[in-house]
Structure formats: C-alpha cells, structure tokens
C-alpha positions as CSV (number, residue, x, y, z in Angstrom):
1,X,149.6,144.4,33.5
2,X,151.2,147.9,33.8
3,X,148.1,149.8,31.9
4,X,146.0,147.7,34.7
5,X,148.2,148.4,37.3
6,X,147.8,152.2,35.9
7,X,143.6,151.6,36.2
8,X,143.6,151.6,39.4
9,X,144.3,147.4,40.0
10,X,146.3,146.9,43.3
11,X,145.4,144.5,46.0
12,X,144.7,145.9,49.2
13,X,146.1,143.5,51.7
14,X,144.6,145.2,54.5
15,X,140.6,144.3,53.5
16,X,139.4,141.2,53.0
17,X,140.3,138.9,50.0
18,X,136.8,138.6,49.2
19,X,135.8,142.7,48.9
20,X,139.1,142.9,47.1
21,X,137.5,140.3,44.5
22,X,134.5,142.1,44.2
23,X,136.0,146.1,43.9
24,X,138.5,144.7,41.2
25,X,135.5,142.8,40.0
26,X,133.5,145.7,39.5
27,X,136.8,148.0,37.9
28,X,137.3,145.3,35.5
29,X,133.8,145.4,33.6
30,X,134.6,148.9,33.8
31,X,137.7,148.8,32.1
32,X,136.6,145.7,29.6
33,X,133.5,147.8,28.8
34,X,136.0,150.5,27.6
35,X,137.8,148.3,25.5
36,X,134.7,147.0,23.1
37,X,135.5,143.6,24.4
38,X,132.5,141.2,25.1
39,X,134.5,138.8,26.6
40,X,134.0,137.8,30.5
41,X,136.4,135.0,30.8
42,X,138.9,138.0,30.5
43,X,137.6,139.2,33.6
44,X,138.7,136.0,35.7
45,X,141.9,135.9,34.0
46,X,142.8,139.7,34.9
47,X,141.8,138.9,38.5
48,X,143.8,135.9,39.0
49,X,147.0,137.9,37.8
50,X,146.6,140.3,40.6
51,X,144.9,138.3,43.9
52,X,147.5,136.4,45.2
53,X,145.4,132.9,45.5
54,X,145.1,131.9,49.0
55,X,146.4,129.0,50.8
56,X,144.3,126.6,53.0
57,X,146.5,127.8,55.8
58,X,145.8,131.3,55.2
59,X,142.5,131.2,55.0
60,X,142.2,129.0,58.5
61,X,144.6,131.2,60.5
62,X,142.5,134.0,60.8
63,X,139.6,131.5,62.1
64,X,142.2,129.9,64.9
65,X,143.4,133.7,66.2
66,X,139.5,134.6,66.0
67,X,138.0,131.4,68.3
68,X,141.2,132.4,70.8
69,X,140.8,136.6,71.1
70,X,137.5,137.1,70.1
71,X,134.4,136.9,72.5
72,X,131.0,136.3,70.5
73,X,127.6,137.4,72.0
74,X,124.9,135.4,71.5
75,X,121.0,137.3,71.6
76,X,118.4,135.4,73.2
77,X,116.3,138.0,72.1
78,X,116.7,139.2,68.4
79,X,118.4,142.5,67.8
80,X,115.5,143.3,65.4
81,X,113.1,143.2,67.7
82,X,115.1,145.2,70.6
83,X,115.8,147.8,68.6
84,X,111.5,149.1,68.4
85,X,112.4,149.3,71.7
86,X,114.7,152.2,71.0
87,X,113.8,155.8,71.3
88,X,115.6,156.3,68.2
89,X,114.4,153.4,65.9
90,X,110.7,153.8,64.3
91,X,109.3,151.2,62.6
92,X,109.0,152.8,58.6
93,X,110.0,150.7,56.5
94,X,113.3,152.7,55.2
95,X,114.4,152.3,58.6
96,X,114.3,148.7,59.3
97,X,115.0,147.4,55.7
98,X,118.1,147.6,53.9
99,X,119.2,147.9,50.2
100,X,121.7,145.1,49.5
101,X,121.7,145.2,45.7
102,X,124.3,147.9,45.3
103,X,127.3,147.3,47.5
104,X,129.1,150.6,49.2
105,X,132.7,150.4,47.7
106,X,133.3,153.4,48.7
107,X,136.2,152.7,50.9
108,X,138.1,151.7,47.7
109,X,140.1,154.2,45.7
110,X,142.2,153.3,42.7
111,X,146.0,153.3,42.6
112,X,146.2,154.7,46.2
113,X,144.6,151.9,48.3
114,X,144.1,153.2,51.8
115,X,142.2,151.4,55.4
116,X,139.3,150.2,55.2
117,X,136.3,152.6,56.6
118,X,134.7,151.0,59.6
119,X,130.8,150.7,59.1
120,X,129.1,153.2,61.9
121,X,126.0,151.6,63.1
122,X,123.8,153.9,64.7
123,X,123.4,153.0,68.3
124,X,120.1,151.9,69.9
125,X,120.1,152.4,73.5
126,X,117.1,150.7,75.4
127,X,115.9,151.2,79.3
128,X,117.5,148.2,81.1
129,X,115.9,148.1,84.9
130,X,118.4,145.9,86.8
131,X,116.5,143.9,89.6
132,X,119.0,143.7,91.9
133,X,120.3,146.7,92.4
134,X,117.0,148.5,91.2
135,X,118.8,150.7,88.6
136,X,117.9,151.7,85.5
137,X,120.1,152.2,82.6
138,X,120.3,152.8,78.7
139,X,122.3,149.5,76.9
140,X,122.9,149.6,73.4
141,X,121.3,146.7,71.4
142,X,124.4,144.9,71.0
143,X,124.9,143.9,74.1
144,X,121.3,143.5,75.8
145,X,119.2,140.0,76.1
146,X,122.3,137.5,75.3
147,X,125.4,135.6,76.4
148,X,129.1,136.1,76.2
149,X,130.4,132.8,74.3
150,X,126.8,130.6,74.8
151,X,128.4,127.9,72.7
152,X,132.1,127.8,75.2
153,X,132.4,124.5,75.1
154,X,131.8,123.9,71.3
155,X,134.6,124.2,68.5
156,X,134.0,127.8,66.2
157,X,133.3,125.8,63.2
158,X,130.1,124.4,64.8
159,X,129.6,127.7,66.5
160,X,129.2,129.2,63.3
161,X,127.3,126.6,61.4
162,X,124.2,126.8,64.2
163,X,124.5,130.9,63.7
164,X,124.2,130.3,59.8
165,X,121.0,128.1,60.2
166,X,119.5,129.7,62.8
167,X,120.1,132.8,60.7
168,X,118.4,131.5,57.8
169,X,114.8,130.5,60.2
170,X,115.6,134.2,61.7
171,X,115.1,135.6,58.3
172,X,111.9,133.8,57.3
173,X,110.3,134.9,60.7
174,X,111.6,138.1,60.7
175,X,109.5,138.5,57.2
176,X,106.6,138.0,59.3
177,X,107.4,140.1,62.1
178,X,107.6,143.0,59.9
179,X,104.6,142.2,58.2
180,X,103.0,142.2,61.9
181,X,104.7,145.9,62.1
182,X,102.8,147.0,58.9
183,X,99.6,147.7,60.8
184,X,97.7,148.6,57.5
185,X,99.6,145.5,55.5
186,X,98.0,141.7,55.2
187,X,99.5,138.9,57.3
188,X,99.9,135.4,55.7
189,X,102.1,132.4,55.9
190,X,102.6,129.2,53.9
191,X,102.6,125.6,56.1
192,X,106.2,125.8,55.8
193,X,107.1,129.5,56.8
194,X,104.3,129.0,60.1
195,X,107.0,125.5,61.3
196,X,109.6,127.7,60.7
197,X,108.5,130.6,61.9
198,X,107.1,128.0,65.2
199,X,110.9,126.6,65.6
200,X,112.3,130.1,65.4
201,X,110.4,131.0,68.3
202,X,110.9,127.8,70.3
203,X,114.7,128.0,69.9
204,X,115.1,131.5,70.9
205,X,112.9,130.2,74.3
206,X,115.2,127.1,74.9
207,X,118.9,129.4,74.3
208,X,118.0,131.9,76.9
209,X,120.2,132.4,79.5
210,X,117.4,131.1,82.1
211,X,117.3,127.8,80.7
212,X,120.6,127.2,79.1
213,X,121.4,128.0,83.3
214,X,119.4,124.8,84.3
215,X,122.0,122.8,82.3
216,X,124.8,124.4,83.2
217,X,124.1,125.5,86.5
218,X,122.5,122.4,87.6
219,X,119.5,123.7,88.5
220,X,117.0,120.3,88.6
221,X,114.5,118.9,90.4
222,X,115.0,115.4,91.4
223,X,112.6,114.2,89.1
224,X,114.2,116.0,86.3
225,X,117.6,115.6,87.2
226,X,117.0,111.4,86.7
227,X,115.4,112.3,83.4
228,X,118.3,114.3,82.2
229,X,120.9,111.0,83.5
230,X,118.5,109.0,82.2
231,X,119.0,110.7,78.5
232,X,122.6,110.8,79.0
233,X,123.0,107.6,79.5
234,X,120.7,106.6,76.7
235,X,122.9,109.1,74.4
236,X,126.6,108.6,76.3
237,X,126.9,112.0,77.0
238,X,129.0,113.1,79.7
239,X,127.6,116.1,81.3
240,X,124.3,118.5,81.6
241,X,126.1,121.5,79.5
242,X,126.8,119.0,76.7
243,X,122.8,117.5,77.3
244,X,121.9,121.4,76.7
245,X,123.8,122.0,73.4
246,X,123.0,118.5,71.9
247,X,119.2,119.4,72.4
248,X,120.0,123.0,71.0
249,X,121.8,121.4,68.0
250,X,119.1,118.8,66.9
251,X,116.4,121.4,66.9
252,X,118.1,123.9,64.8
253,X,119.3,121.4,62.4
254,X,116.3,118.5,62.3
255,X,113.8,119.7,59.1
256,X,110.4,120.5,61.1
257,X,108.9,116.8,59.8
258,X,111.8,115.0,61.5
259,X,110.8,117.2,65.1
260,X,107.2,116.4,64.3
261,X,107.5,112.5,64.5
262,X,109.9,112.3,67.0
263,X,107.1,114.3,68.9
264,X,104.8,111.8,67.9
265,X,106.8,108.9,69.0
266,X,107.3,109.9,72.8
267,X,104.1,110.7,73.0
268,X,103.2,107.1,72.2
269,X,105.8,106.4,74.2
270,X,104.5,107.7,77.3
271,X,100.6,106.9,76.5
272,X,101.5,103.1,76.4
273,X,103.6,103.2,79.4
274,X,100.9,105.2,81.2
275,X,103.5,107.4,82.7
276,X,102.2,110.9,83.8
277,X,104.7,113.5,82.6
278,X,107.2,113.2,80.2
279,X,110.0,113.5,82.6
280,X,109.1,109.4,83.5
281,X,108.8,108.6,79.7
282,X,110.7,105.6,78.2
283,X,111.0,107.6,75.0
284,X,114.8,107.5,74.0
285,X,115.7,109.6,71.1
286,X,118.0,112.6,70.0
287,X,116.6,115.0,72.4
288,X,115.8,115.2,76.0
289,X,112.1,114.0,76.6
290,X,110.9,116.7,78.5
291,X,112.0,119.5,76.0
292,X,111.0,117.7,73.0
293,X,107.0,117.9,74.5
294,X,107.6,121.2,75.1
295,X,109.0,122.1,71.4
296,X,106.2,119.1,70.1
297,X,103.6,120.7,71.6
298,X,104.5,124.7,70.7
299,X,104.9,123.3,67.2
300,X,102.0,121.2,66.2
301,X,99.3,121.8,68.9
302,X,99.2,125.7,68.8
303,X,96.9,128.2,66.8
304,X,98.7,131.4,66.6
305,X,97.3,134.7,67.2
306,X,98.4,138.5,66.8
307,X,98.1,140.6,69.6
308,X,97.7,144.6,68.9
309,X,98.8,146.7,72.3
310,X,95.5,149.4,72.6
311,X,96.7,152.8,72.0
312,X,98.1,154.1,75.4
313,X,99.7,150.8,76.6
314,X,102.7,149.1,75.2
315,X,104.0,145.6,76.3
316,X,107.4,145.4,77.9
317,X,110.3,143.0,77.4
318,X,112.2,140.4,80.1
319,X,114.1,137.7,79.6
320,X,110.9,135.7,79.5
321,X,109.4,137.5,77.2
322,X,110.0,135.0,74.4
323,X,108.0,131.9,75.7
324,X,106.2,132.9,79.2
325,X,103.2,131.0,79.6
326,X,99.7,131.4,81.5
327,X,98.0,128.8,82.5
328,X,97.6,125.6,84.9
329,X,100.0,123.5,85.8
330,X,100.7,121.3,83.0
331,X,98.5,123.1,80.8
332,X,99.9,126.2,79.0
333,X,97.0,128.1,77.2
334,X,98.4,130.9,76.3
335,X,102.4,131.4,75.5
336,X,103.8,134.6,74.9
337,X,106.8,136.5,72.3
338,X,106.9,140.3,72.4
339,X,108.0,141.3,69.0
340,X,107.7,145.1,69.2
341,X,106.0,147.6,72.0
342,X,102.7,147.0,70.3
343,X,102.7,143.0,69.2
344,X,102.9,139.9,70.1
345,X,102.6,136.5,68.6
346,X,100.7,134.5,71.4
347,X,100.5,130.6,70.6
348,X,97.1,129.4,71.7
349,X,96.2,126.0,72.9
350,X,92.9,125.0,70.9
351,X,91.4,122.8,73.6
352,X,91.4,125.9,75.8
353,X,89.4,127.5,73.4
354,X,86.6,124.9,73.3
355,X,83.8,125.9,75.1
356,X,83.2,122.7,77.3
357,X,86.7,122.9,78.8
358,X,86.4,126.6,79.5
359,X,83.6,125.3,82.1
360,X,86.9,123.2,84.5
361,X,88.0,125.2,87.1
362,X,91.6,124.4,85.7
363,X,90.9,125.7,82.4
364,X,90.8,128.9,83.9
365,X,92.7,132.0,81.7
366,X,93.2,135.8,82.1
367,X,92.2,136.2,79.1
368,X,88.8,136.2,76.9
369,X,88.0,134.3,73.8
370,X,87.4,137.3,72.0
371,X,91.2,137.8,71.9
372,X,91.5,134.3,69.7
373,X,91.1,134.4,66.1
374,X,91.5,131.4,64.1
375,X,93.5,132.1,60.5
376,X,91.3,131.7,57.3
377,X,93.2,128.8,55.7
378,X,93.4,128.8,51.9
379,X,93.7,125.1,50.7
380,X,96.4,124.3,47.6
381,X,93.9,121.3,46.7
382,X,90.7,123.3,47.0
383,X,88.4,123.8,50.0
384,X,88.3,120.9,52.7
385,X,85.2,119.1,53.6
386,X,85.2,117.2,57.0
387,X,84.5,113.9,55.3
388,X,88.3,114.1,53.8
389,X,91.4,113.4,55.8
390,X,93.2,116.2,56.5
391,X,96.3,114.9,56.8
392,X,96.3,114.2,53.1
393,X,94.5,117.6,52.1
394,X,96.9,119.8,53.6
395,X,99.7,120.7,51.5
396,X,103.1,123.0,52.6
397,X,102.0,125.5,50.1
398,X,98.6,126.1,52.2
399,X,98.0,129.5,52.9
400,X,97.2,130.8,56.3
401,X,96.1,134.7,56.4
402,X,95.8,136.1,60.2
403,X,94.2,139.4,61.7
404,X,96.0,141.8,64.4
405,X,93.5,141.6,67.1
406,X,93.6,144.7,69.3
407,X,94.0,143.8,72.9
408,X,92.7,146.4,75.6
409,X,94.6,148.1,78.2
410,X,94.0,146.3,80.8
411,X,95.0,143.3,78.8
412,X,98.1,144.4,77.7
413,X,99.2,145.4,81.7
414,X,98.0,141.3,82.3
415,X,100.8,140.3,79.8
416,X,103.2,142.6,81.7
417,X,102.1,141.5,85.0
418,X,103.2,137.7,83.8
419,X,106.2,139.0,82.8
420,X,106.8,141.1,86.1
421,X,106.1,137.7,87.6
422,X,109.0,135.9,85.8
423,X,111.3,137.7,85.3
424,X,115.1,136.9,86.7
425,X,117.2,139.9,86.1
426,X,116.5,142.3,84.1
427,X,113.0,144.0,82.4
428,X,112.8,146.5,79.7
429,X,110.0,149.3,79.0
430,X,110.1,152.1,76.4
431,X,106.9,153.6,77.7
432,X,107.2,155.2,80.9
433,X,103.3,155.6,81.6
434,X,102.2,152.1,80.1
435,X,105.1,150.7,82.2
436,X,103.6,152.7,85.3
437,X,100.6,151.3,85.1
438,X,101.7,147.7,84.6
439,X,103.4,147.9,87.9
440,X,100.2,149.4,89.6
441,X,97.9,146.3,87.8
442,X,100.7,143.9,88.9
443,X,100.6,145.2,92.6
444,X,97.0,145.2,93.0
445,X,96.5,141.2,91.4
446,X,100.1,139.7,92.4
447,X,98.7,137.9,95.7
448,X,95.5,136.6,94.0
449,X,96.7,135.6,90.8
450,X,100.9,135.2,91.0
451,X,103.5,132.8,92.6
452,X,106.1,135.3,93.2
453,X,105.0,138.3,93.8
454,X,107.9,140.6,93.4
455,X,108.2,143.7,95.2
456,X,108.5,147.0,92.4
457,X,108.1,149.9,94.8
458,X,111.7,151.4,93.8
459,X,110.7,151.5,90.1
460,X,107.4,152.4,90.7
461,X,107.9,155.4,92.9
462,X,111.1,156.4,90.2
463,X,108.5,156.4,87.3
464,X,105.7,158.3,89.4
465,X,107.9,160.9,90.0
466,X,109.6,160.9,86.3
467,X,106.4,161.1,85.0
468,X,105.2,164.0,86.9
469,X,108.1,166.3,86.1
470,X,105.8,165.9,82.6
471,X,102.6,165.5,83.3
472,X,100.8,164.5,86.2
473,X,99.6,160.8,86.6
474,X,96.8,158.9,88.4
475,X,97.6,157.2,91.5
C-alpha cells in the first residue's frame, strides 16, 4: 500500500464517497495498466483497502441533516424551457446539450487532496413582471415558476422517489422538446414516448402552485368541495393537502395503461349514473374524479400539434402557461404548453376539429383549422384499413411523425391574450416588442372575448417608452 499511497491513493473525506470511488477508480487502471497486469479484480481489491466501507448510519445521516436544513424548490415549469427565455441562452445545440461520457475530475490531485471545486453554473436571468406591485425584474432560473418545499408534508425519501420518476418522463419529453427546437430537424414519437410525453405535461399542470393552492388553500366550490370529502372518505384520507399529493403520486407512478382504464372506468361510471359532470360521479378509485377526466381526457382524447411563433412575435410564459385552455365551458379545444419563445405543443380536441360541430355556436374557437395538423402515423403491423380494429392494430412501437405549423402574428398575441387572461402572479416575456403588442391585442378583445379582463396599462406604457429609447413603435 505504500507505492499506492505514493501514486497518488488517498481518500478525500471532504467529497463524496462515490466521486472518491470513481477518481481512484480511474488512477487504478492507470496504475494496473503500467504494471502489464490484465487483471480487474485487482482493481476492487485496491479500492477496498483504501475507502473506508460505509455504515448504514453514515450513509443515512447526511439524508436526516439534509430533510431538516435544507429547503428544496420544486419547478412547475421546467428549467429547460425557462432558460430560451434567457437573454443569454440560445438554442444551438452545444449549448443546451451536455457531454456526460467523460467525467471532469479535475478537482482531484494526487497525494495532496484539496476541496472540492464548486460547479459554476452560468446564470440565466429572465424578465419576471410581478402583478401586484407592477414591477419588473430579472430572476435567475433557479428560482422562477416553482415552490419552496411543494412536497412539506411528505417524508424526503418519497420526496425524492417522485423527483427520480418524474425525472425520468422529464427526460423522454425533453428529447422532443428539443427536437421541436431544431427547426430544420424531423419530429417523431413512438406510442409510448407521445403517453409519456402526454403525462409529463399533465403533471407539470396539476403541481403548479395555482392548483396545488386549491388543496391547500381550500379554495372549492361547493360542488367540488363534496366531491373532494366524497374521495376522502372513499380513500380515508384526512385532509385536502394530503387529497392533492395522493393524486400527484398515483399519476407519476401509475404506467400510462393503468391511468388509461381507470379513465375508462369513471367514465362508465358517470354514463350509467347519468350524472352531468364528474364532480357528481360515483366513480371511486385512486385518484380524485374530477382530475382524473381532466388527466383521461389530455391523455387519450387529444391530437397534438406544434405551434411555430411567426417571425416578429414570440409567446410569453405565466404560470398557466403549461395547461391554459380555450374554449367553452366544459369543452376545452385547444390546451396550451409554451416550450420556448417560438413553440408550443397545443393538445387539440378532435371533435372540435370536425366540421359539423364547428357549425354549434359553442364550438366556437379563436383559432382556424388550418393551424391543426394531424401526424402521419407509421403502423408496426403495416398500413391500417378501416375494416380492422384499431385497438388491436396499433402497437407501442407505432410511429407518429408531426410538422411545426407556423402560426401568424396575430395568432401568437391570441395565445398571449389567454394567458394575460389567467394569469395569477406573475408573467414572463423575452421580447419587448412582441410582448407590446400582446398587451395592445389583449386590450382591444379583453371585454368581448375574456372573463377577467385585467388592467396592463403600467406595463404597457413601461414597454412603450423602453421601446422607443430604441426604436419607435406603433401605437
């Protein structure tokens, strides 16, 4: 052990065990590589002489003191995606990938181990306009669109286990999203990646501080305030908060099938009890009635479509922005999740897309069909006929390939005007002209076509005059 000792193996007790493993990992195949010996069991054996192995209270202390000191913040809105909000972030793809095949050792040194070296992330500020005291301010990533300890009331280990597996769905979306970034790139998705990529969406909806406030807050209607006792009950649960994070839990760990016929059985459910709205349903399963539609529905009854900002206008972000809907009441035809200034994935509902319902004064949209584009679907079994069932043609491995449809100007400010519309605290822009604009389209439609109608004279008059220190702009 002393010629090891004089290689450069010494345990560095102020790193993690696990980057000590792998630094002496990596020094040993250097030094067995030197020595002409082909043996890698030597390699484990040299190792476990110098890591001291750790206990099972060890490793567990450092988990207690973290879930005591340590405040966790939860995005409702992915950090990937804020970021292209960024004046410093652009979208090429050696900024917004990274190499993970050759881990940075270089905070090790041999025979004089010194303190780890912190990773510097660059920061990426965004605009944050603050509606109530009409201010607006640049907030790094890190700590815009979330919550401070969303999961309070729930032990660290769990914490941790619904971070890991929403992680994983994160990943498989984020794949997309970046294909949807690669203007000039094709966009595709198996079965499987699209219900992932669906549930993704729908939990990032669901977690944001607006409805995770419902719950926790309170916040019900009569009508759904029953429902919610009603499921409580049903599910011997003792309060809303806990109602919330059981819903939260079963969709990020239920496999998409699971989520698919427990949709399909409250919908029987409520068709032969000929009750109205699922908040009267006598479905009684995992999840609350009312959200499962919602996530059933998002899931299974949507066509999804990619939405291309015209050059010149940009969408903006708000804590809606990952779910708002347009539409009746009751009937959602078009629901909305900025991914970027210049996309968004907007889940369609087919039957507002057939032409005899487009003829009912309630299947009234915005927006024109020529903004829907229905994927080619490449079949694992072959091409599909309409004389075989569907059901048994379509395979997980299907292919579906989509197209960016480009969405003019005064489409784009229509988005932004929903969003103006439902917004609760705060609203994001990166463009201050597109954002200008939105809030002139907004104003001139709110009283026809909005519930709200919020008042943006502050921010509008701000941006006027910003932008004609520039340039001069339109009024």
């Amino acid at each position: 052990m002393a010629l090891l000792t004089y290689v450069g193996f010494h345990y560095n007790e102020s790193i993690p065990y696990d980057l000590n493993l792998l630094a002496h990992r990596a020094l040993a195949i250097d030094f067995i590589s030197e020595m002409k010996v082909d043996r890698p069991d030597v390699i484990d054996f040299l190792l476990q002489e110098i890591h001291p192995k750790q206990s099972m209270t060890q490793e567990q202390t450092p988990t207690q003191e973290h879930s005591t000191t340590q405040i966790q913040f939860h995005h409702y809105i992915p950090r990937f995606i804020l970021k292209t909000f960024a004046d410093n972030f652009s979208l090429s793809n050696n900024e917004f990938t990274t190499d993970t095949s050759n881990p940075n050792l270089s905070w090790f040194k041999t025979r004089n181990p010194s303190k780890p070296r912190r990773k510097v992330r660059p920061r990426h500020d965004i605009n944050i306009y603050r509606v109530e005291d009409h201010t607006t301010n640049p907030i790094d990533v890190s700590r815009a669109y979330g919550a401070e300890d969303m999961y309070r009331d729930v032990t660290e280990a769990d914490c941790m286990k619904f971070e890991k597996l929403l992680a994983k769905h994160e990943s498989t979306s984020a794949t997309f999203i970046r294909q949807i970034w690669n203007e000039d790139g094709d966009l595709s998705l198996t079965r499987t990646q699209l219900g992932d990529m669906k549930k993704f969406l729908c939990v990032m909806m669901y977690r944001s501080e607006y409805r995770r406030s419902h719950y926790f807050n309170q916040r019900f209607d009569l009508l759904f305030e029953m429902s919610v006792k009603r499921h409580m009950d049903h599910n011997k649960l003792s309060n809303a908060q806990t109602v919330w994070f059981e819903n939260l839990k079963w969709i990020i760990e239920a496999p998409v099938e699971d989520i698919v016929e427990e949709y399909r059985k409250s919908i029987v459910a409520r068709v032969e009890s000929e009750t109205p709205t699922a908040l009267l349903s006598p479905y009684q399963g995992p999840i609350h009635a009312a959200e499962l539609e919602d996530f059933g529905y998002l899931m299974t009854q949507t066509i999804t479509c990619i939405w291309q900002a015209e050059t010149g206008s940009e969408f903006i972000l708000s804590e809606a922005c990952f779910g708002a809907w347009e539409g009746d009441t009751g009937i959602w035809f078009h629901n909305f999740f900025v991914v970027s200034p210049r996309f968004a994935i907007v889940l369609v509902n087919p039957l507002y897309m057939a032409e005899k319902n487009k003829q009912k004064p309630r299947w009234t949209s915005m927006f024109e069909g020529k903004l829907h584009v229905i994927p080619e679907t490449i079949y694992k079994k072959g091409p599909w006929s309409k004389d075989v069932d569907l059901a048994t043609h379509s395979s997980p491995d299907d292919l579906f390939k989509y197209k960016r449809i480009v969405v003019p100007k005064e489409d784009v400010y229509k988005v932004n005007a929903i969003l103006l519309d439902d917004r609760r605290q705060f609203l994001t822009y990166k463009s201050n002209v597109s954002m200008y604009k939105s809030l002139r389209y907004y104003d001139k439609v709110k009283k026809e076509m909005f519930h709200d109608c919020h008042d943006y004279s502050i921010l509008q008059h701000k941006l006027f005059s910003d932008l004609n220190r520039t340039h001069p702009v339109d009024q």
